[in-house]
DRENROGU-291712 format. One record per residue: x, y, z of N, C-alpha, C in turn; residue in three letters; residue number from 1. Coordinates in steps of 0.05 Angstrom, whole numbers. Example, Ala and Ser with C-alpha at 12.3 -4.5 7.8 and 13.67 -1.06 7.14 Angstrom:
2
+--------+--------+--------+--------+---------+--------+--------+--------+--------+------+------+
!  neast ! nnorth !    nup ! caeast ! canorth !   caup !  ceast ! cnorth !    cup ! resn ! resi !
+--------+--------+--------+--------+---------+--------+--------+--------+--------+------+------+
!    264 !   -114 !    156 !    246 !     -90 !    156 !    264 !    -66 !    156 !  ALA !    1 !
!    257 !    -45 !    142 !    273 !     -21 !    143 !    258 !      1 !    157 !  SER !    2 !
+--------+--------+--------+--------+---------+--------+--------+--------+--------+------+------+
//
This chain:
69
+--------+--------+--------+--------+---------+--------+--------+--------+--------+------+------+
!  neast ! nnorth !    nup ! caeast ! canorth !   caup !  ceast ! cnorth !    cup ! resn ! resi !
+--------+--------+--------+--------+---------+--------+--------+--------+--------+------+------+
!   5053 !    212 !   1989 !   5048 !     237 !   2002 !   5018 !    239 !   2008 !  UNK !    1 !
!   5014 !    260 !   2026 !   4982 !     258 !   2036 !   4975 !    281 !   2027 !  UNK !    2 !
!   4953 !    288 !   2024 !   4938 !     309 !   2008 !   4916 !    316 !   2022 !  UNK !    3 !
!   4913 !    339 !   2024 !   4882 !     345 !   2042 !   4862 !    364 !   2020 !  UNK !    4 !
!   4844 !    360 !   2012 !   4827 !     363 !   1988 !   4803 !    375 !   2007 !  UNK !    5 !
!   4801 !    407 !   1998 !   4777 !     419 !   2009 !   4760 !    421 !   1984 !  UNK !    6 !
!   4722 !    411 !   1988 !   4711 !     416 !   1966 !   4689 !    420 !   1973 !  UNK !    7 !
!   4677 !    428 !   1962 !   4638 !     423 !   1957 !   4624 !    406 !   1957 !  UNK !    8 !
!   4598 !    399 !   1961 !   4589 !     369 !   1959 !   4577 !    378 !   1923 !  UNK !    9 !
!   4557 !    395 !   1912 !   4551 !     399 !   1896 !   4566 !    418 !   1877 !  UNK !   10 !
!   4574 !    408 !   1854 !   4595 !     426 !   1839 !   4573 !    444 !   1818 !  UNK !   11 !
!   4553 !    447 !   1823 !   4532 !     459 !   1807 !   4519 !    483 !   1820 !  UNK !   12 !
!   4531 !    490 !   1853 !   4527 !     511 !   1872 !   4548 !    523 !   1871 !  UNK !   13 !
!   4539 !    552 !   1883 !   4568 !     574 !   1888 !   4583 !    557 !   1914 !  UNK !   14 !
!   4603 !    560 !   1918 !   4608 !     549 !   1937 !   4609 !    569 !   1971 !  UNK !   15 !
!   4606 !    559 !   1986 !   4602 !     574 !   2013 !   4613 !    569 !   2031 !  UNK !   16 !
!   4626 !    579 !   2047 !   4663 !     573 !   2057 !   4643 !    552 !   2089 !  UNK !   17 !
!   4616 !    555 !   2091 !   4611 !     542 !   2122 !   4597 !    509 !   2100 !  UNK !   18 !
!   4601 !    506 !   2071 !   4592 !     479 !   2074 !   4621 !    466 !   2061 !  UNK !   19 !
!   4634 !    474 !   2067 !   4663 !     465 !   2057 !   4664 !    444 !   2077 !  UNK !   20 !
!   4673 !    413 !   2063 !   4686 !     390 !   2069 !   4710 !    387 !   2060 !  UNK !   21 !
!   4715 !    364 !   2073 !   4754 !     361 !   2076 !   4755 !    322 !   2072 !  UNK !   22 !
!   4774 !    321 !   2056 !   4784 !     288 !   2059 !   4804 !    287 !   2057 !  UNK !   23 !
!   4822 !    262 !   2060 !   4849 !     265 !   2047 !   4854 !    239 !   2029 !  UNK !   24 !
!   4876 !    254 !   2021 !   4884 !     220 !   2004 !   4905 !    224 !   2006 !  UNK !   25 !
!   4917 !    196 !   2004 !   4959 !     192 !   1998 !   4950 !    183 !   1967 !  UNK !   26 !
!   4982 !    205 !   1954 !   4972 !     196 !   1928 !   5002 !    213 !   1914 !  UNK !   27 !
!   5014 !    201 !   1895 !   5044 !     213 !   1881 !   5043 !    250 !   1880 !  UNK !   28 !
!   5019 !    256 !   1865 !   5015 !     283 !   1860 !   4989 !    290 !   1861 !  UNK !   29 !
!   4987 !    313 !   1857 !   4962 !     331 !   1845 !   4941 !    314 !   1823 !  UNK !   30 !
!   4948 !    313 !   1814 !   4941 !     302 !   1785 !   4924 !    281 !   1788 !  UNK !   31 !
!   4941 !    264 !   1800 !   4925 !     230 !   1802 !   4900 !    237 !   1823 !  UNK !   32 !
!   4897 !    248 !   1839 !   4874 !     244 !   1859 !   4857 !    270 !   1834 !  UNK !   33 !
!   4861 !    289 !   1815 !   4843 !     306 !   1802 !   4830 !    281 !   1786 !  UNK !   34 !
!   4843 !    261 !   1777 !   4834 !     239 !   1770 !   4818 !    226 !   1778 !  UNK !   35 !
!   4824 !    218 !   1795 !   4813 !     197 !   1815 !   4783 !    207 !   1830 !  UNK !   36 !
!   4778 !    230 !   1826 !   4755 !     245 !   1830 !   4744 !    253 !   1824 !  UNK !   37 !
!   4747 !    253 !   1786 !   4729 !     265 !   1775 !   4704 !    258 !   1762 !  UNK !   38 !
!   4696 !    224 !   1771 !   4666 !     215 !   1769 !   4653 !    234 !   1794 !  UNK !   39 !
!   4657 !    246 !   1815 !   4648 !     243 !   1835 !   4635 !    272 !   1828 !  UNK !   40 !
!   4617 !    276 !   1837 !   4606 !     307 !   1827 !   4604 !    329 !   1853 !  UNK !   41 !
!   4632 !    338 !   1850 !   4639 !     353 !   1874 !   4648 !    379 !   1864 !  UNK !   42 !
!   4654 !    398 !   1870 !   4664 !     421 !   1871 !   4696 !    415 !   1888 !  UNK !   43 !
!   4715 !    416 !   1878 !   4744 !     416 !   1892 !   4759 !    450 !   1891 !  UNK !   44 !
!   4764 !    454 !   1910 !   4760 !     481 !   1914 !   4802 !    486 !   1919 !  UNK !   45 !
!   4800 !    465 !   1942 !   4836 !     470 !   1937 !   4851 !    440 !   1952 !  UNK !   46 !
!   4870 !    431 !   1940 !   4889 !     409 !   1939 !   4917 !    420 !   1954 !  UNK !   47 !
!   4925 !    408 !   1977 !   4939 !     415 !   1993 !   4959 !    391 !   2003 !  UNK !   48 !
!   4986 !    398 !   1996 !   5008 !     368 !   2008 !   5009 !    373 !   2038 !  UNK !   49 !
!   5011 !    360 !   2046 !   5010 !     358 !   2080 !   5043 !    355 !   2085 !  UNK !   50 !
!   5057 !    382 !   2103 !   5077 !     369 !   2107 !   5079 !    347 !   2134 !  UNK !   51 !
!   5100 !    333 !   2145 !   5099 !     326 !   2173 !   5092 !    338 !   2186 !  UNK !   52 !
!   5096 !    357 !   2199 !   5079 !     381 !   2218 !   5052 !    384 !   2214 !  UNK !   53 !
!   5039 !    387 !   2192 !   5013 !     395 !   2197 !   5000 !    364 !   2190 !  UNK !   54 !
!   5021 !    338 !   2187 !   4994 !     316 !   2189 !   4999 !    310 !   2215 !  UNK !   55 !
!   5019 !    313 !   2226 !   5012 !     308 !   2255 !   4986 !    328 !   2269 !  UNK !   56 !
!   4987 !    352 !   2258 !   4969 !     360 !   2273 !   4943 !    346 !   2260 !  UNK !   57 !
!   4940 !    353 !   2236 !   4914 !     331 !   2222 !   4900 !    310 !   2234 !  UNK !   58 !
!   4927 !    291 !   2239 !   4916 !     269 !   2255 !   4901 !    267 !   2291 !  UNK !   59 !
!   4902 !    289 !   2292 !   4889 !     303 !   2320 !   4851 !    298 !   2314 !  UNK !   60 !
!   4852 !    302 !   2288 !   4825 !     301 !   2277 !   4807 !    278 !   2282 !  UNK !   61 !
!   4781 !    282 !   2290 !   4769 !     252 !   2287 !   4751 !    246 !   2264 !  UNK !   62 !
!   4755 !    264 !   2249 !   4745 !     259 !   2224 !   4774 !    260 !   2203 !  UNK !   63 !
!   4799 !    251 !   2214 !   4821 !     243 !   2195 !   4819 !    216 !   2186 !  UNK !   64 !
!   4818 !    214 !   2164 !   4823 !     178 !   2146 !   4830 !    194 !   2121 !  UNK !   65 !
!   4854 !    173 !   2117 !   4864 !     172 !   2096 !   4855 !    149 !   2074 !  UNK !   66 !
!   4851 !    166 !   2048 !   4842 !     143 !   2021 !   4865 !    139 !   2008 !  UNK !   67 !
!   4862 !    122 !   1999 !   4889 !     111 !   1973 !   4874 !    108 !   1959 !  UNK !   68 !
!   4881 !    115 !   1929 !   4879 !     109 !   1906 !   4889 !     91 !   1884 !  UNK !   69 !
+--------+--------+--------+--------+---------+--------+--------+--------+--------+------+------+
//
């Protein structure tokens, strides 16, 4: 499944809805990418499954790439 992960770059700031970034990952659940992220020193704000419908629209994006873990 694909996952679209909105977060912060610095997890030590309030967060502010205009410096919000987006990535995605394919990944079983929730869990494993909270994993898989947590050397990274980000603020993760919200974890979202992508159904078919909205990765098609996703993929409209030119800033869409998908990570595996």
């Amino acid at each position: 499944m694909i996952f679209k992960i909105l977060y912060q770059d610095n997890k030590n700031e309030v967060p502010v809805r205009e410096n919000t970034r987006t990535m995605y990952y394919q990944a079983e659940n929730e869990r494993e990418i909270r994993k898989a992220l947590k050397e990274r020193e980000i603020n993760i704000e919200y974890i979202q499954p992508l159904n078919e419908e909205h990765l098609v629209y996703e993929k409209q994006s030119e800033n869409f790439i998908v990570e595996n873990l």
